[in-house]
Z-matrix of the N, CA and C atoms (Angstrom, degrees):
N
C 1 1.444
C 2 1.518 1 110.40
N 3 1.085 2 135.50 1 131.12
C 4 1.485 3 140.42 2 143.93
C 5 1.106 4 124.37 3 -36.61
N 6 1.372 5 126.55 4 158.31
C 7 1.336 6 131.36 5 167.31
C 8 1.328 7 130.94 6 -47.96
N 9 1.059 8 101.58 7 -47.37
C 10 1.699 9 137.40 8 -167.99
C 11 1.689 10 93.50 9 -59.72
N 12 1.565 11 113.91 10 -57.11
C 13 1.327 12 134.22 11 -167.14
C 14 1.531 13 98.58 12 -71.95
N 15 0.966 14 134.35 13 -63.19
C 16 1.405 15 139.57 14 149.90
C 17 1.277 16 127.42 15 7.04
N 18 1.795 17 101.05 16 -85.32
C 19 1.499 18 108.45 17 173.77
C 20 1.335 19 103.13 18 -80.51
N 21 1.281 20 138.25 19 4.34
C 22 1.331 21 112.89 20 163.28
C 23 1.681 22 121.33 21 -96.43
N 24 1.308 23 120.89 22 -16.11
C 25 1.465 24 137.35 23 155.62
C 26 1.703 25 99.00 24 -68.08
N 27 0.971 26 136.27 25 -11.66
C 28 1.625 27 127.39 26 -176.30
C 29 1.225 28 89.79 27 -97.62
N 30 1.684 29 130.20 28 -58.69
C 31 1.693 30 119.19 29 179.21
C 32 1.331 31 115.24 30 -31.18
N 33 1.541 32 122.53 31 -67.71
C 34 1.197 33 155.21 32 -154.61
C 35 1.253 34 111.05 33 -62.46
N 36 1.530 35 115.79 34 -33.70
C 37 1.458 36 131.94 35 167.88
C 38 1.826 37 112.95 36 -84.89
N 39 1.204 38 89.50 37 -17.58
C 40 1.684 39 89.15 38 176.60
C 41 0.958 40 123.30 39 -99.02
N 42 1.193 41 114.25 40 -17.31
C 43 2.190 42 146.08 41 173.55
C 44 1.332 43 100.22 42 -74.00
N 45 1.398 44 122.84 43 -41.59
C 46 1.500 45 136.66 44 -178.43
C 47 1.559 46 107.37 45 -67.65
N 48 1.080 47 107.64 46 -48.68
C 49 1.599 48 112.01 47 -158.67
C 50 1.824 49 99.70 48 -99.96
N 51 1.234 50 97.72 49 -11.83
C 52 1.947 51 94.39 50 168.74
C 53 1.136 52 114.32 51 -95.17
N 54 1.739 53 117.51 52 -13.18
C 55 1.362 54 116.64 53 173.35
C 56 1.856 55 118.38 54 -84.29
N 57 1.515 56 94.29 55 -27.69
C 58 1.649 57 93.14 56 179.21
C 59 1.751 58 114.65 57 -78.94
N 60 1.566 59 99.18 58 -17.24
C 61 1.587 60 99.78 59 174.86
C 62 1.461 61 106.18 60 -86.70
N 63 1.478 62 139.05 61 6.73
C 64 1.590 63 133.91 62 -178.85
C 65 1.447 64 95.19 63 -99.88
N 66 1.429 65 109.19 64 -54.16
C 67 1.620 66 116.00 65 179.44
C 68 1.606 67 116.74 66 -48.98
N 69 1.219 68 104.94 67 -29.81
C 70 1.822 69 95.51 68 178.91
C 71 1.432 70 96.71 69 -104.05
N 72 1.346 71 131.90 70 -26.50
C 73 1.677 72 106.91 71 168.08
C 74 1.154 73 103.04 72 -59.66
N 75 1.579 74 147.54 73 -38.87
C 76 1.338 75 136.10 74 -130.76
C 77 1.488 76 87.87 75 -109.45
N 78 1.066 77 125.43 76 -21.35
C 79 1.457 78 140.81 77 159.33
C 80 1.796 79 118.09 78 -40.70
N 81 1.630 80 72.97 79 -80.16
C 82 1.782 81 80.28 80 172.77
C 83 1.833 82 119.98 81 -76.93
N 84 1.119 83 113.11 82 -18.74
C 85 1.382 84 114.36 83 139.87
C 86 1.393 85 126.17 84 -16.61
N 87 1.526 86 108.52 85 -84.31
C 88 1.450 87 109.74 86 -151.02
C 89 2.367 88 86.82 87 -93.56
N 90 1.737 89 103.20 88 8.98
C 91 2.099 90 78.33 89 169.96
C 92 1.265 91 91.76 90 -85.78
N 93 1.801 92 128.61 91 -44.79
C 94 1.273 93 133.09 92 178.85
C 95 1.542 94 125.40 93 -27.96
N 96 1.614 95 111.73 94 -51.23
C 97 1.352 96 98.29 95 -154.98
C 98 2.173 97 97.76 96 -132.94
N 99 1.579 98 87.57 97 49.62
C 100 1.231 99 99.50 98 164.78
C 101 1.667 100 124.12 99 70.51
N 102 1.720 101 109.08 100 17.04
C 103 1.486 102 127.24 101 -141.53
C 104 1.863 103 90.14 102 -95.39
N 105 1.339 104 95.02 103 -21.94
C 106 1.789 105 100.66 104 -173.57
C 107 1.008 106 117.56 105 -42.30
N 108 1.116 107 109.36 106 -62.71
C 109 1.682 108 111.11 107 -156.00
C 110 1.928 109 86.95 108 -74.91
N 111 0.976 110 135.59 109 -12.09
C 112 1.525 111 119.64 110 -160.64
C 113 1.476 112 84.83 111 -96.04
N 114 1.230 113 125.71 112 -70.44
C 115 1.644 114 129.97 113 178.36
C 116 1.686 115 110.72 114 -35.50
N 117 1.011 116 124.84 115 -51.12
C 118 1.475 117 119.34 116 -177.55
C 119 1.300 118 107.22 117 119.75
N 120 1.473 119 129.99 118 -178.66
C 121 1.321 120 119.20 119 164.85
C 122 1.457 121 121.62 120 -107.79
N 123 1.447 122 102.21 121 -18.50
C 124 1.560 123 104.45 122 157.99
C 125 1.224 124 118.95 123 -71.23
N 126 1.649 125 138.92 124 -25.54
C 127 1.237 126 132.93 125 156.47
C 128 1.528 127 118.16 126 -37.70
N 129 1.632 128 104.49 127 -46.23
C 130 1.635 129 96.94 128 -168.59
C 131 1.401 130 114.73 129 -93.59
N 132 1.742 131 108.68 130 -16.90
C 133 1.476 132 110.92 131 161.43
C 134 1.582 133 109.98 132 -65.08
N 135 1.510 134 140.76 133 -22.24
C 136 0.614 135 138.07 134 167.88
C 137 2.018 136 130.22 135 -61.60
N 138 1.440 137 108.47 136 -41.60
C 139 1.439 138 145.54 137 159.75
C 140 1.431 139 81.40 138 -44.28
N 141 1.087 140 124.26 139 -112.02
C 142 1.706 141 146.61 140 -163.29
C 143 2.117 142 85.41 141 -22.19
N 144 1.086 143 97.93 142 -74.49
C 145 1.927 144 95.43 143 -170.67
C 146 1.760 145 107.13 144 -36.05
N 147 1.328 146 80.36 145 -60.32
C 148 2.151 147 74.61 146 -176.93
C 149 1.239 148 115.74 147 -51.51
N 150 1.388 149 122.95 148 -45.43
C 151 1.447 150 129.82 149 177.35
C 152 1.370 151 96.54 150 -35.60
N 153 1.811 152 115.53 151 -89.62
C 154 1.150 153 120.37 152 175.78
C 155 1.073 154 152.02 153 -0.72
N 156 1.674 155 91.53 154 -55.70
C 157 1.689 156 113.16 155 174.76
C 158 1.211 157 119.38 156 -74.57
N 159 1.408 158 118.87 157 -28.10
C 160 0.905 159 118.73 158 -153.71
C 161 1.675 160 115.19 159 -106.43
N 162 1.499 161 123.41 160 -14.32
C 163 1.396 162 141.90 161 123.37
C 164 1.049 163 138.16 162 -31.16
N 165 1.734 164 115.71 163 -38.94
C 166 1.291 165 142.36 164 159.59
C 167 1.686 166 103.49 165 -59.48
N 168 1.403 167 111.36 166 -59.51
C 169 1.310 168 108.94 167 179.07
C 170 1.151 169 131.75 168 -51.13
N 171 1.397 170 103.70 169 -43.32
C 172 1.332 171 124.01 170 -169.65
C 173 1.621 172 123.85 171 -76.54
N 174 1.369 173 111.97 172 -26.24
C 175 1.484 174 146.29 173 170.07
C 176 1.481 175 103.27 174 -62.66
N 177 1.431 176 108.75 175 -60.80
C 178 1.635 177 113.53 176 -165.42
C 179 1.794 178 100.76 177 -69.86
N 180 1.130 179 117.90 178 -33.39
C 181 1.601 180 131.23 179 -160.86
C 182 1.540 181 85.08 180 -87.17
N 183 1.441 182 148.66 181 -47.40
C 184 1.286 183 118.57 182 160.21
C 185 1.960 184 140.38 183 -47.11
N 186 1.694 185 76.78 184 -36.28
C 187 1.529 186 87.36 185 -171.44
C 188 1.882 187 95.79 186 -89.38
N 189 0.839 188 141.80 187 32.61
C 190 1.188 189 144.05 188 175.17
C 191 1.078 190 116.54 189 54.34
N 192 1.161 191 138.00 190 15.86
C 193 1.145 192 155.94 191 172.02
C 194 1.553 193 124.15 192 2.32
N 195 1.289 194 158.09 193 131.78
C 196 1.279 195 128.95 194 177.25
C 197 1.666 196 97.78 195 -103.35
N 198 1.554 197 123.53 196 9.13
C 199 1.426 198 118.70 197 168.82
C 200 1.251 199 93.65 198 -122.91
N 201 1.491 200 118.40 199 73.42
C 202 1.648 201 105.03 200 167.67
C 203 1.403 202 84.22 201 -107.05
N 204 1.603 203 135.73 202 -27.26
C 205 1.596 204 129.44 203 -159.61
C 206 1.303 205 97.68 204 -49.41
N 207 1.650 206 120.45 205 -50.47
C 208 1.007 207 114.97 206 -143.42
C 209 1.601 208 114.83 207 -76.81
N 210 1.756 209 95.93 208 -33.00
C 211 1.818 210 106.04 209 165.02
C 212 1.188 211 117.47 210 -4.02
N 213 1.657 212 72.67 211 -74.19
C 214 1.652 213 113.74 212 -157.95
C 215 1.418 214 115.85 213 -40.58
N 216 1.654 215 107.18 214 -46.08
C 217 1.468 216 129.93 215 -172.86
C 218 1.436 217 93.05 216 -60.32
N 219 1.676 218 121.20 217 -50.18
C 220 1.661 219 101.08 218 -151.78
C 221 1.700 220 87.75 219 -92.57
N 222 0.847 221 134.93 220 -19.23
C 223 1.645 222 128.87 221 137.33
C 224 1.058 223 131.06 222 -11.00
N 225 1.294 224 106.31 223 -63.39
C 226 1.918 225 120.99 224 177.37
C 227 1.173 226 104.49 225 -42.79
N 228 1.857 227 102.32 226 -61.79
C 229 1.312 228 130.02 227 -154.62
C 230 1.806 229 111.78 228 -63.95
N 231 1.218 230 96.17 229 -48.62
C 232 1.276 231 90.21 230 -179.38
C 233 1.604 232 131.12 231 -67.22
N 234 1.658 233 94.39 232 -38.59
C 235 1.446 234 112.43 233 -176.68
C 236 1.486 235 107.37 234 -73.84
N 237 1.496 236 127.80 235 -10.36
C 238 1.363 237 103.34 236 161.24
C 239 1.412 238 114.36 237 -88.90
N 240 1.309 239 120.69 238 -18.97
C 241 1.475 240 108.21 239 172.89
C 242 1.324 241 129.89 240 -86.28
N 243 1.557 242 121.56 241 13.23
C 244 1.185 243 147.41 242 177.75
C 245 1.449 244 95.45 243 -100.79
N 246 1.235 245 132.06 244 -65.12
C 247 1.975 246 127.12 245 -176.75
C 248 1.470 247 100.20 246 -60.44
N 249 1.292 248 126.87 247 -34.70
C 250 1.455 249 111.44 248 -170.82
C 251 2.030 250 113.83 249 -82.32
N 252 1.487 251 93.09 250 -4.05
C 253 1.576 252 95.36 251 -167.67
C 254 1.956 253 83.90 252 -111.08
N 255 1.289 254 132.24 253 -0.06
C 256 1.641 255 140.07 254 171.15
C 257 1.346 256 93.17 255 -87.95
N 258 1.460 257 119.33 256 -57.29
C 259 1.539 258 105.95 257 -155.55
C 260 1.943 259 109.20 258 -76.68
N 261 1.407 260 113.64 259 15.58
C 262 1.324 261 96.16 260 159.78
C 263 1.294 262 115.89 261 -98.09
N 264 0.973 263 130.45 262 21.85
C 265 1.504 264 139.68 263 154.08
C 266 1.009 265 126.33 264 -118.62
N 267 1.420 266 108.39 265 51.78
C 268 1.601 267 122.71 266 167.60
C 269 1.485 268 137.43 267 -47.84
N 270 1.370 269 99.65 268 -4.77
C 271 1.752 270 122.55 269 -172.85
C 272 1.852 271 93.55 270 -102.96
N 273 1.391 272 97.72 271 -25.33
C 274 2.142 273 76.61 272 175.41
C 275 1.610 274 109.77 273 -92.21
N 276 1.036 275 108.96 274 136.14
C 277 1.315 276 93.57 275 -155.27
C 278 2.372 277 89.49 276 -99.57
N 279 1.034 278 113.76 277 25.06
C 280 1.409 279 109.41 278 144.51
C 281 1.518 280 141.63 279 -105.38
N 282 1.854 281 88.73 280 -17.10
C 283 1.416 282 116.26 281 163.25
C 284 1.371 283 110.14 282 -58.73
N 285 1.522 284 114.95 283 -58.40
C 286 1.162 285 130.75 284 -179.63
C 287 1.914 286 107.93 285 -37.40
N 288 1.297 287 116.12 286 -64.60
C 289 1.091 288 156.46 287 -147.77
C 290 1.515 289 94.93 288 -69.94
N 291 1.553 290 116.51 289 -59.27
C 292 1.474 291 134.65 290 162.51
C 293 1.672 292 102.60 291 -38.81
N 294 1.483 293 121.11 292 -82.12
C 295 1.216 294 131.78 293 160.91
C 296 1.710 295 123.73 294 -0.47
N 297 1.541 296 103.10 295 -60.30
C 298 1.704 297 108.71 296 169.19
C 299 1.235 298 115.08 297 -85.16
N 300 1.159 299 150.11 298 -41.66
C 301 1.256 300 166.82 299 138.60
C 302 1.520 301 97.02 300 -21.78
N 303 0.892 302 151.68 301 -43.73
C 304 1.575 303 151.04 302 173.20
C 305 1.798 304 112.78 303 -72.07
N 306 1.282 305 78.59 304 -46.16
C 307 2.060 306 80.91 305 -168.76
C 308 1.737 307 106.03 306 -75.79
N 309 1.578 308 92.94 307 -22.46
C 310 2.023 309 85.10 308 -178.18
C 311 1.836 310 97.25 309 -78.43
N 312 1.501 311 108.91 310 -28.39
C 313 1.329 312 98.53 311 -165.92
C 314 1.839 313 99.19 312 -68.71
N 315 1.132 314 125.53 313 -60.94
C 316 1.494 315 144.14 314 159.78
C 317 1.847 316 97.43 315 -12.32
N 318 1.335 317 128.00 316 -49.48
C 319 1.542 318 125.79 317 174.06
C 320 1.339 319 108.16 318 -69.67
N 321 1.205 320 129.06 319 -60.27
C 322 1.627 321 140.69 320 -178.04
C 323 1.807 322 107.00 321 -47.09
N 324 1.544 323 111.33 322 -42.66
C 325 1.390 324 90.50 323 -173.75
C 326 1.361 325 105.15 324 -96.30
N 327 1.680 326 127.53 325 -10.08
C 328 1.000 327 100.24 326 177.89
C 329 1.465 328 109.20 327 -107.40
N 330 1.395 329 129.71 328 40.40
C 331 1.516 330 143.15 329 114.59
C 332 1.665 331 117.57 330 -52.49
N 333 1.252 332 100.30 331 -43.96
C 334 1.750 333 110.28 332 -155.35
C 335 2.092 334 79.06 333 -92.03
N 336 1.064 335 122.09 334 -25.46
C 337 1.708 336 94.15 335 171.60
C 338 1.621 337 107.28 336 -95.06
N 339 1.025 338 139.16 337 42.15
C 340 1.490 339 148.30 338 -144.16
C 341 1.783 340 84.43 339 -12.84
N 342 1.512 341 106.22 340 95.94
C 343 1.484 342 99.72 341 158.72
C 344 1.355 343 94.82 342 -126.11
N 345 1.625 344 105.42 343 -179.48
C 346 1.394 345 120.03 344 -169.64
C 347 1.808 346 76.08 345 -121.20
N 348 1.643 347 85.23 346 154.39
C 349 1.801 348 96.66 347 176.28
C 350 1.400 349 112.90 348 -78.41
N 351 1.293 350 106.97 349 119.51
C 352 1.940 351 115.33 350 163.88
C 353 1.370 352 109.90 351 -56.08
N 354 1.036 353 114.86 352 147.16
C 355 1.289 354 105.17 353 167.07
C 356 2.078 355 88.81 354 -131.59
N 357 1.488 356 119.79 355 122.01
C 358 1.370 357 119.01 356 -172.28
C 359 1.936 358 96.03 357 -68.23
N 360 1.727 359 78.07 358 167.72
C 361 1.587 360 86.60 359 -166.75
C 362 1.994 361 122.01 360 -76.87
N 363 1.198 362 99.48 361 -3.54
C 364 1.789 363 112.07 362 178.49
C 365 1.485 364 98.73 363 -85.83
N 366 1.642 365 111.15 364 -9.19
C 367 1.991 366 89.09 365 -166.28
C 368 1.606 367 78.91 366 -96.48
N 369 1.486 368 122.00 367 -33.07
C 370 1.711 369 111.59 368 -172.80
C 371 1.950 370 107.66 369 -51.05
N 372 1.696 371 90.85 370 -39.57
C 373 1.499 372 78.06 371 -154.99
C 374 1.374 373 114.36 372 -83.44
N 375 1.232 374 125.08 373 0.39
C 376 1.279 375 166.29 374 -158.32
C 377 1.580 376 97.93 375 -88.24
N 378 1.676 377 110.86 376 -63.01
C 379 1.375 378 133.10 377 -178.52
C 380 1.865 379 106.02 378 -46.78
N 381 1.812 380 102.81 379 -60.37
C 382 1.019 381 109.47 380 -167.65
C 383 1.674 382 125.86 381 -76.36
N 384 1.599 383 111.90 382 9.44
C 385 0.960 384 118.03 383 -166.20
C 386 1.419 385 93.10 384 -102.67
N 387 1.096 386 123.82 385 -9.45
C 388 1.742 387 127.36 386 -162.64
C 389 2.020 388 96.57 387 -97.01
């Protein structure tokens, strides 16, 4: 591996592993201070998944993994639908915090799975109706 490849698998592993430690504070956050019932329970089943995934990712991308791409992918995936379900609580400011911390991790792995961005087929048709 190169350098280049290196420190950028070291970001990616550190983006990984700072995102699964925001998701379970922001987790245990909102059981702590009464945030449950407002967040939902798929919000925090959601929290717990990113964590997950993203440990998973981060684990395999140390150990060199030859399935870290794929992590990464359900990484992407998850961690953007985890910041977009944080950033409606723009007034907590760890929610908030969760929110950015998700979407940089969500860029990093889906660099680190060399994917190209999907864009699903309701936002195209959605696009073309405008």
């Amino acid at each position: 591996m190169s350098v280049i490849q290196d420190s950028d698998n070291t970001k990616a592993i550190k983006m990984c592993l700072s995102c699964s430690k925001i998701c379970l504070e922001t987790l245990h956050h909102c059981l702590n201070n009464g945030k449950n019932g407002l967040v939902g329970g798929m919000h925090l089943a959601l929290l717990q998944q990113c964590a997950d995934a993203c440990q998973l990712s981060g684990r395999l991308m140390i150990a060199e993994s030859r399935f870290h791409h794929q992590a990464c992918e359900l990484s992407f995936e998850i961690c953007q639908a985890c910041a977009e379900e944080c950033e409606r609580f723009e007034n907590d400011p760890l929610l908030a915090r969760c929110a950015d911390v998700c979407r940089k991790c969500a860029e990093s792995c889906r660099a680190m799975a060399g994917m190209t961005v999907r864009i699903p087929q309701e936002e195209i048709a959605r696009a073309s109706m405008t």
